[in-house]
C-alpha positions in Angstrom: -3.1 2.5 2.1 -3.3 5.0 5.0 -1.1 5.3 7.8 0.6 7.7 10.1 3.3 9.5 8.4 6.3 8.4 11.0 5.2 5.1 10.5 5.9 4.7 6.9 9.8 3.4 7.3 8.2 0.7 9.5 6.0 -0.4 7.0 8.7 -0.7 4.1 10.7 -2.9 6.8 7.5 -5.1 7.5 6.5 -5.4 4.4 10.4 -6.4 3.0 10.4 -8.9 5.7 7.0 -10.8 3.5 9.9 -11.6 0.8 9.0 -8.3 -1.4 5.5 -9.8 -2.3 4.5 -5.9 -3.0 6.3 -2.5 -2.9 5.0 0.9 -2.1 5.0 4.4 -3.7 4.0 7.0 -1.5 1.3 9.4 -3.3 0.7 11.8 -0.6 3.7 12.4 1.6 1.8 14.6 4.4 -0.8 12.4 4.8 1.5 9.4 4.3 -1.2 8.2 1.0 0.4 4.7 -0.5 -0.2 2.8 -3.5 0.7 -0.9 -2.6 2.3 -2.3 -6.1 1.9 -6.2 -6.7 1.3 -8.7 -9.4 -2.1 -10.4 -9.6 -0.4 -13.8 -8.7 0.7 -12.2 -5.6 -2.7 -10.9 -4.8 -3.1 -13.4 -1.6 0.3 -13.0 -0.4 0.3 -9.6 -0.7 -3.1 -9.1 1.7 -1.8 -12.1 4.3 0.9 -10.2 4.6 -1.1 -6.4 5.7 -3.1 -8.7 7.7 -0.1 -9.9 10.0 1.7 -6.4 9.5 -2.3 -4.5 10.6 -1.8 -6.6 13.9 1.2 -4.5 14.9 1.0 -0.9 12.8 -2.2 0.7 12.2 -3.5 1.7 9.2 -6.5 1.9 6.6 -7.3 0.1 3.3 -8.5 2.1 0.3 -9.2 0.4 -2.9 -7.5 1.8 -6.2 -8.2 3.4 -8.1 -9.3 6.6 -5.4 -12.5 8.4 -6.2 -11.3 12.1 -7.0 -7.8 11.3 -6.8 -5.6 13.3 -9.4 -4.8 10.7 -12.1 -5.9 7.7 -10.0 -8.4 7.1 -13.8 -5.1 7.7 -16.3 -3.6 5.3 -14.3 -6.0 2.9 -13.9 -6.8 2.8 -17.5 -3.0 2.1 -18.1 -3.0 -0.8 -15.8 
């Protein structure tokens, strides 16, 4: 996930307030890169909730694992 940098404290509220259905680390801090963290039961919960946040705070989907992302395979394979 892709979004302006000053907007990722508003995200980690949003997304707290869709009772902690996924959690965040942040891979790229300048260009605020995040990896969205949930299990597969929470798959639909998880993207209903970007859907409603996407309504008020702008940002991009990318699916994981990144193509030419440092250690996006290692970790995929470890998934």
């Amino acid at each position: 996930l892709r979004l302006a940098p000053e907007h990722v404290a508003l995200f980690r509220f949003l997304l707290e307030a869709y009772d902690n259905c996924a959690y965040f680390t942040v891979l790229e801090r300048r260009t605020a890169l995040l990896k969205l963290v949930f299990s597969p039961q929470r798959e639909r919960a998880a993207r209903r909730a970007l859907a409603e946040i996407s309504r008020s705070l702008p940002f991009s989907l990318e699916e994981w694992p990144l193509p030419g992302f440092p250690g996006a395979s290692e970790t995929a394979s470890q998934s």
